[in-house]
C-alpha positions, 0 to 999 in steps of 0.5 A, a space after each residue: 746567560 742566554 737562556 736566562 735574558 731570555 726568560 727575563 726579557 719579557 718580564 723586563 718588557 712588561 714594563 716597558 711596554 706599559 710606559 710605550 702605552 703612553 705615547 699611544 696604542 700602535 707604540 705598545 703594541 710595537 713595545 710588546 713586538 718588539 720585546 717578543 722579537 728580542 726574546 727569540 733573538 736571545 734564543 736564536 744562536 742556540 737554535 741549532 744545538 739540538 738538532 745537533 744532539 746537544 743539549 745546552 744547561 746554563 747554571 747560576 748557582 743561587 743556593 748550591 747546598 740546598 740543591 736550588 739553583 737557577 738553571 735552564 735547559 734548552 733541548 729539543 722539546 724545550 727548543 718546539 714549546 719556546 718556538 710556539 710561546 714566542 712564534 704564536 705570541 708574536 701573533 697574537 701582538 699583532 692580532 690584539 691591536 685591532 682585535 681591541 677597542 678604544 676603551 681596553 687599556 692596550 698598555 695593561 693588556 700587553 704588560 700582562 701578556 709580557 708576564 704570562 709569555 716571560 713564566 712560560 718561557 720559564 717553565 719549558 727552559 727551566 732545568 730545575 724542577 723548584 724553578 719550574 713550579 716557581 714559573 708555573 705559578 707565576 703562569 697561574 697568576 699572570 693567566 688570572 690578569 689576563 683573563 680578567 682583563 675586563 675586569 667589569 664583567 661578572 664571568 670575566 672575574 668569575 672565570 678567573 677565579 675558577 682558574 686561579 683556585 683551580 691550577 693553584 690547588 694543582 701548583 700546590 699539589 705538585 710542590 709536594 710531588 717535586 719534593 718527593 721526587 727530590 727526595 727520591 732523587 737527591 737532586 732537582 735538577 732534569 739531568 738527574 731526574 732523568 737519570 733515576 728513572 728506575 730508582 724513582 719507579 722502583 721507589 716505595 714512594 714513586 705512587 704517591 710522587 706520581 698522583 701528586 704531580 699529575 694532579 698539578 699536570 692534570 689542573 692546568 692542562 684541565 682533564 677529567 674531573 678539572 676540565 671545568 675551569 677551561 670553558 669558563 675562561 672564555 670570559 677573557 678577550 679573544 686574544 687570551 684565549 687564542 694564546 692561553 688555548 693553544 701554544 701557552 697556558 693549557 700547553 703547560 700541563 702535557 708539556 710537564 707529561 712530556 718533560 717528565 715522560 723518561 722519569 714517570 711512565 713504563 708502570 701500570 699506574 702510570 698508563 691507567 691514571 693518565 690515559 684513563 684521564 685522557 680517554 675520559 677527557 677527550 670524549 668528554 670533550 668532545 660531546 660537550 663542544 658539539 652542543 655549544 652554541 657559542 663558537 669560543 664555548 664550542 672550541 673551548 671543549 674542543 680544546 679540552 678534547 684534543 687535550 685528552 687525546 695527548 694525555 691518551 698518547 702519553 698515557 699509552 707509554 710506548 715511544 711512537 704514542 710519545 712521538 704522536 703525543 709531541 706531534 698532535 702539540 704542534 699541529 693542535 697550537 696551529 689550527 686552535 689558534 688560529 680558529 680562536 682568532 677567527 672566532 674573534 674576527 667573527 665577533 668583531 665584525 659581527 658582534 656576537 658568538 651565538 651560532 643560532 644567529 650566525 648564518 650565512 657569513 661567507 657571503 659576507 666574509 668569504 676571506 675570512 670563511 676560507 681560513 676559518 674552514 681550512 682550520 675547522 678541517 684540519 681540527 677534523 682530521 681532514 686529508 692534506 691539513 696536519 690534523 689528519 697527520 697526528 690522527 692517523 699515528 693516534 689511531 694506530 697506536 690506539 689500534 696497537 694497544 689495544 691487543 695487549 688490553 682486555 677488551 680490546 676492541 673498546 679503545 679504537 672504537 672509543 676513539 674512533 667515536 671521539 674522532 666522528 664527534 671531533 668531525 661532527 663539531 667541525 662540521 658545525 663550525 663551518 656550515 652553521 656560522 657561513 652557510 645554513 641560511 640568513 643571519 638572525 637579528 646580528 648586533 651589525 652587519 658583518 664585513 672583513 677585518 683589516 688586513 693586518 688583522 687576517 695576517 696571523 690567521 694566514 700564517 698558521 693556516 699556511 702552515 697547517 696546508 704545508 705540514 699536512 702536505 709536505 710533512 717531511 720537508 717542513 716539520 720533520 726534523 724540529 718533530 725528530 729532536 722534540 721527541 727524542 728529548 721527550 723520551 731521552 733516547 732515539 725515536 722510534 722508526 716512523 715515516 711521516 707521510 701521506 699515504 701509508 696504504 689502507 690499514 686500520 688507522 686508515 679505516 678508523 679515519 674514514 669511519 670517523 669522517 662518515 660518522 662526523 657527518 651522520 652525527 650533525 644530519 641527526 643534529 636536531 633529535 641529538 640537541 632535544 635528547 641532551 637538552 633533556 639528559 646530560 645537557 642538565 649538568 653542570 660540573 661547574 655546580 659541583 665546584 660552587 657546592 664545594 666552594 660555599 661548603 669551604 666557606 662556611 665551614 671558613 666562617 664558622 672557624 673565624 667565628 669561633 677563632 677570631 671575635 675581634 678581640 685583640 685580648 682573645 687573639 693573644 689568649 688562643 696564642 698564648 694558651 696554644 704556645 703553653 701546651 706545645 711547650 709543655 707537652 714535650 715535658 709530660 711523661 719524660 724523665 729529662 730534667 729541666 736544668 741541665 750540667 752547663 754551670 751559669 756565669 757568675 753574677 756581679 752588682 751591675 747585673 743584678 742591678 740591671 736585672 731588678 731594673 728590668 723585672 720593676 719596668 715590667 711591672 710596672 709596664 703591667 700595673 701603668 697599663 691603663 695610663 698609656 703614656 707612662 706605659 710607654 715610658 716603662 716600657 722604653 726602660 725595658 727596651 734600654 735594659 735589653 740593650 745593656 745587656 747586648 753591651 754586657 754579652 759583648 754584642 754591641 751591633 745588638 745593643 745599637 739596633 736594640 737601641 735604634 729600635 727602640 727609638 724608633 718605636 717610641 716615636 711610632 708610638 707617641 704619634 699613635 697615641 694622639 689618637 687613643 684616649 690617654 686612659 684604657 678602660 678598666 676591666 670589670 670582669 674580677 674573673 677575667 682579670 684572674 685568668 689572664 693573670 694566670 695565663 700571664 703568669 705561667 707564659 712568661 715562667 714557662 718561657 723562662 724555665 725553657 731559656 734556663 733549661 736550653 742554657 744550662 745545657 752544653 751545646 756545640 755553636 757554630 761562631 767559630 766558623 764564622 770567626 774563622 772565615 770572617 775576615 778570608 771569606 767575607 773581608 770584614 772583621 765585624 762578624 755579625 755584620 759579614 753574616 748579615 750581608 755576605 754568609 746570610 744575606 739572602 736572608 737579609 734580603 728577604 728581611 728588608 723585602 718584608 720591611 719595604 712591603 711592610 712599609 707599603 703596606 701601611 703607607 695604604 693603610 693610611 693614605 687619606 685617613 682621616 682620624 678624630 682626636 681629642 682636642 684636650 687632655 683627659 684633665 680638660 686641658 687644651 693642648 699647645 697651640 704651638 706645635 713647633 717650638 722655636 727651641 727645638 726647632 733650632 737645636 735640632 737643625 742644629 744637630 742634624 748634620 751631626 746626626 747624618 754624620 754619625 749615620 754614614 760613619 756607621 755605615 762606613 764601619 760597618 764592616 769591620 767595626 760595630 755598625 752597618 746599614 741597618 743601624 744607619 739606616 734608623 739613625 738617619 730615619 730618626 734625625 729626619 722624624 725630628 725634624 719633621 716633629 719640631 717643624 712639620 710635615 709641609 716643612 720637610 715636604 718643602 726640603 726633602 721633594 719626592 716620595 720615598 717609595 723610590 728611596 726604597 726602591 733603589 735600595 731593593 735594587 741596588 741589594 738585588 744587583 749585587 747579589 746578581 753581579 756575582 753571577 757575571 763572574 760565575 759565582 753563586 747569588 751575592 757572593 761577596 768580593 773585597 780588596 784594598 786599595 791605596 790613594 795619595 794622602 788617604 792611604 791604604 784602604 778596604 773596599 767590599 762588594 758587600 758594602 754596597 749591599 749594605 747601603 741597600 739595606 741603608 736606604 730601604 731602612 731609611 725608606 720604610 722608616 720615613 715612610 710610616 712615620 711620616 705618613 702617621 704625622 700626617 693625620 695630625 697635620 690633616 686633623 689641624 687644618 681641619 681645625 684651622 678651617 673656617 
């Protein structure tokens, strides 16, 4: 269970972290260090296991016979991505406390950091490919909080939409490779992933499989033609990007290059498509980053480049590119990090990221340019930083390759370019922001950050000299056991040091060095001949076409769809209902009634039966008369329920019934604010058309429901029946389906019925509605809205109703009850109290809203369903046992019952909460009325 506290203390510590933030600043980011730290604690025993050669899986089955399971995996490239998340994200905690005005709510941004550390996590440690995209996805939009944090910034909120649709069309790409790959498969877990790798590249639907995942890889990771979304992102507070840029967010995408590298490459399809993207990616980049003149703008595309160099290496598909590719990861997060945050401190003490203005900081920040310039050197490939170490195995690998290709001189000097570009833009970072003359017109005078705020940059600068020097010492071993997991079989041999004679790879460095510096002397003619081609265009333009595009033609369907008309609405519905219906039938010789013979009528039926079909007439020709339609439409609503009671279903009949209570209340609240009579429809032709649809839905539904009864079936009661009472403890079966065989559904039910009730808690909240002060004869209504009589039978009744509410729920399990038909009755007897003594009445008696009802009751159900986990069962599996007390004697005792006073009070909850809520509007409009 480790890895799973793991994964959850972050999103535990989002909120923890926000109540800290009440006591102040320096509390929540102690708050969010501290919850990083337990992270890494739950982690740390573990640690040593893949070094080792083992592989730790920790599995909680959620539903076993669909395959989905929650399940974490913790090997070497799992161990490397979640030390980076956490080591760098501990950093950054430290950073953004000074980084941070007094203005930014320091609460909500860590609370969004914890969210988007904690979906991370998920994903390199998830061991189940539909959990993996479950944690993306989450990633996509806790990184939309983040960068929108400032949310009253035009480009923060613009950035963070691009990056939301941009990676969620991705996300949503890659559920459909997931899918397949399930399919080829048969499984989603990594261990048989790994194990199909040539059945899934050998598969007739291995192409499309492939497309689909890398276009969710390529999204996050931002390669060609995705690579826009990245720079606009740099809306987001330094921080963000220095964590998003380097170990997190854009991590994502090569990390699901790596993961899935033993089950996808070897094909040609496989090198073209991802070392294509990489290759344009990473020149692509790189051009873009030596133009920018904002220094967030500049490492942004810089990231975009060294990006495409890791999917170049993966793309390349031989186990030394793999190695490189997982090495270039490790030195890339030290050095981009922590450039972005010396980019940040530079913004900070100076109050701008324009390089045109930023000139001659050493003089005024010596420290803070010495760190700054280790880091830019390293980004360069520079000797003795790790830059250089990642480099030289990507040039010779591009140099290896490259016999094997048509052309095969154009890879190295493709690479090679992209290399002097990387050197040049460097170049650019150190000398135009700390040298190249005076500072021009700088909103402050620079000056040095605080001490704690240089710290991080210390660290990842250390390592960046010690890994580029003492490569073997230092990052050898966690190197060895990342790619031996990245390829699922031993590393090639390799040696990581500094010299390995002159050799082509050393050429290749050094050609790039030269040209770096050539390229930025020529800088000034370079800038005038972009500013004057390429510099015109804008990807981003493209995407805000496509966007407009989208929602015009957006426009044009709801125009045509959706006039606002509730009539129209149900007519496109109905209508669309009837042709799927009918089309099946068309040109099939398949009888309509079938052999199965129907069961034998008796007067009550009938009796019942005409009952029904006059209330639904009626129901039709009251319409406009709403409360006497409400009247006939409660007959129906009983009939429905007679006849559960007639079909031996009597858990239906009493939720029909409750129901149906329920609603009526709703209704006649509701009504006080609708004019009594609806208006009368003068189109005749209308009145016949619906009519007509009217008439063939409802005999169109009626001869479906005959011809599926008519029809020999094979039901699956007897399953039920049979494991009711062994498998469930209860003899009530509806009830054990509800809240043992399905109560992941139900689950779901009442997670849709707490939202619901939120929902409309919002709604209504300080709405205010006229009503007419008379009926539609002129009659006033009553002045007394609380009758005497009524008020005293009802708190009369009300212990008796409550009684009867728990005695249900007691029952529930074995007899006609359960928590959701207590939860309405209970709902009811507080709705009338409420109608006969008002709302300031109850507020006096019941204190405290009653989201926290259903909250408790969401959280009670979702720990019951987790406790089972403790004991190595799978998500809600039930237990019961019987118990024997003195005087009360021998007595059945479930697991599930507790699960079912979840669902009670959720009920419970949600119900209060609409009506009470509703009521509200009249107790508002009558002091309105009161007031003088």
């Amino acid at each position: 269970m480790t890895l799973f506290f793991a994964v959850l203390t972050p999103f535990v510590g989002a909120a923890l972290v926000a109540l800290a933030s009440r006591r102040g600043r320096s509390h929540a980011a102690w708050a969010a260090g501290a919850v990083t730290l337990a992270a890494l604690l739950w982690l740390a025993p573990a640690f040593p296991l893949p070094f080792a050669g083992s592989t730790l899986i920790q599995q909680h089955d959620w539903m076993p016979a669909l395959g989905l399971n929650l399940a974490f995996r913790l090997d070497g490239l799992a161990l490397l991505f979640a030390g980076l998340i956490l080591g760098i994200g501990l950093l950054i905690v430290l950073y953004a406390r000074y980084y941070l005005s007094e203005r930014d709510s320091m609460g909500r941004f860590y609370s969004y950091l914890m969210l988007f550390m904690g979906s991370m996590l998920g994903i390199v440690l998830s061991e189940n490919l539909i959990q993996l995209l479950i944690f993306w996805e989450l990633t996509s939009l806790s990184s939309f909080l983040l960068i929108s944090y400032w949310q009253h910034r035009e480009e923060a909120r613009q950035g963070a939409r691009m990056a939301l649709a941009v990676t969620g069309l991705g996300g949503f790409a890659m559920l459909g490779g997931f899918l397949l790959l399930g399919h080829i498969v048969g499984s989603y877990a990594l261990a048989d992933v790994f194990a199909a790798g040539d059945l899934i590249r050998g598969h007739p639907l291995y192409v499309p499989t492939l497309v689909l995942i890398l276009l969710g890889a390529f999204t996050k990771s931002a390669q060609f033609p995705f690579h826009f979304w990245l720079p606009h992102a740099m809306a987001a507070p330094t921080p963000v990007s220095a964590y998003l840029h380097s170990a997190t967010m854009v991590k994502a995408g090569v990390f699901l290059l790596a993961r899935l590298y033993p089950a996808l490459s070897g094909t040609p399809e496989w090198f073209w498509l991802v070392s294509g993207a990489g290759l344009a990616t990473l020149l692509l980049g790189a051009y873009a980053a030596l133009f920018k003149h904002d220094l967030k703008g500049l490492l942004a595309y810089s990231t975009i480049s060294h990006l495409g160099l890791i999917t170049l290496l993966f793309g390349l598909s031989t186990p030394l590119a793999a190695v490189a590719g997982v090495f270039h990861i490790i030195n890339h997060a030290t050095f981009k990090a922590s450039l972005f945050m010396a980019a940040g401190i530079i913004d900070h003490e100076a109050g701008t990221r324009d390089m045109r203005r930023l000139h001659g900081l050493w003089k005024f920040m010596p420290y803070t340019a010495t760190l700054a310039m280790v880091a830019a050197a390293a980004m360069a490939g520079v000797p003795l930083l790790n830059g250089f170490l990642s480099k030289e195995m990507f040039f010779a690998e591009a140099a290896q390759i490259s016999a094997s290709l048509v052309g095969g001189w154009l890879l190295p000097a493709l690479v090679t370019l992209a290399g002097a570009l990387a050197v040049a833009y460097s170049i650019r970072f150190i000398h135009d922001v700390f040298f190249n003359g005076e500072p021009v017109d700088l909103p402050r005078t620079p000056h040095e950050p605080p001490r704690w705020m240089k710290l991080p940059v210390e660290i990842l600068v250390v390592l960046c000299l010690v890994v580029g020097i003492a490569p073997a010492l230092t990052v050898a071993p966690l190197l060895a056991v990342a790619a031996a997991d990245a390829l699922q079989a031993p590393p090639p041999e390799y040696r990581l040091a500094l010299w390995h004679g002159f050799n082509q790879a050393l050429a290749m460095s050094l050609v790039a060095l030269a040209g770096g510096a050539a390229i930025y002397a020529l800088r000034r003619p370079l800038f005038a001949l972009h500013e004057r081609g390429l510099g015109r265009l804008d990807a981003r333009a493209a995407y805000d076409a496509l966007l407009d595009a989208l929602f015009v033609v957006s426009g044009w369907l709801t125009r045509r769809i959706d006039s606002g008309s509730l009539q129209r609405q149900v007519l496109l519905f109905l209508a669309a209902a009837l042709a799927l219906g009918v089309a099946p039938w068309l040109g099939s010789d398949t009888p309509l009634a079938g052999s199965r013979a129907g069961l034998p009528l008796d007067p009550v039926s009938l009796l019942a039966g005409a009952t029904l079909i006059v209330a639904s007439l009626a129901t039709v020709w009251l319409h406009r008369q709403r409360l006497a339609a409400l009247i006939t439409i409660g007959v129906v609503g009983l009939i429905v329920s007679l006849a559960f009671v007639r079909f031996s279903a009597p858990d239906l009949a009493l939720t029909q019934l409750s129901v149906e209570v329920v609603t009526i209340v709703l209704l006649l609240l509701a009504l006080h604010f609708l004019p009594q009579h609806a208006a009368r429809e003068r189109d005749r032709g209308r009145v016949w058309r619906d009519g007509a649809i009217a008439l063939a839905a409802g005999g169109g539904t009626a001869l479906l429901a005959w011809a599926v009864l008519t029809r020999p079936y094979d039901t699956i009661a007897g399953y039920f029946l049979e494991n009711s009472v062994p498998g469930g403890g209860g003899k009530n079966v509806v009830n054990v389906i509800l809240v043992d065989f399905r109560g992941y559904d139900t689950l779901g039910e009442i997670t849709v019925l707490a939202l619901a009730g939120l929902g409309i808690y919002a709604l209504l909240e300080n709405l205010r509605l006229d009503a007419p002060d008379a009926d539609a004869a002129g009659r006033a209504w009553n002045r007394d809205p609380h009758p005497v009589i009524m008020a005293t039978l009802t708190q009369l009744l009300l212990p008796l109703a409550l009684l009867v509410a728990v005695f249900i729920l007691l029952r529930g399990h074995n007899q006609p009850g359960g928590g959701f038909i207590a939860g309405l009755v209970t709902a009811v007897a507080l709705i009338v109290q409420y109608l006969a003594h008002g709302s300031a009445w109850m507020r006096e008696r019941l204190s405290g809203a009653t989201q926290p009802v259903i909250a408790a009751g969401l959280g009670l159900a979702t720990f019951t369903g987790l406790a089972s986990w403790a004991f190595g069962h799978p998500f809600l599996t039930s237990t019961f046992g019987h118990l024997r007390w003195p005087l009360v004697g021998e007595f059945e005792l479930a697991s599930a019952m507790a699960f079912d006073l979840g669902v009670f009070l959720v009920v419970v909850g949600a119900t209060l909460l609409i009506l009470v809520n509703l009521g509200a509007l009249h107790d508002s409009r009558s002091q309105r009325k009161a007031a003088p």
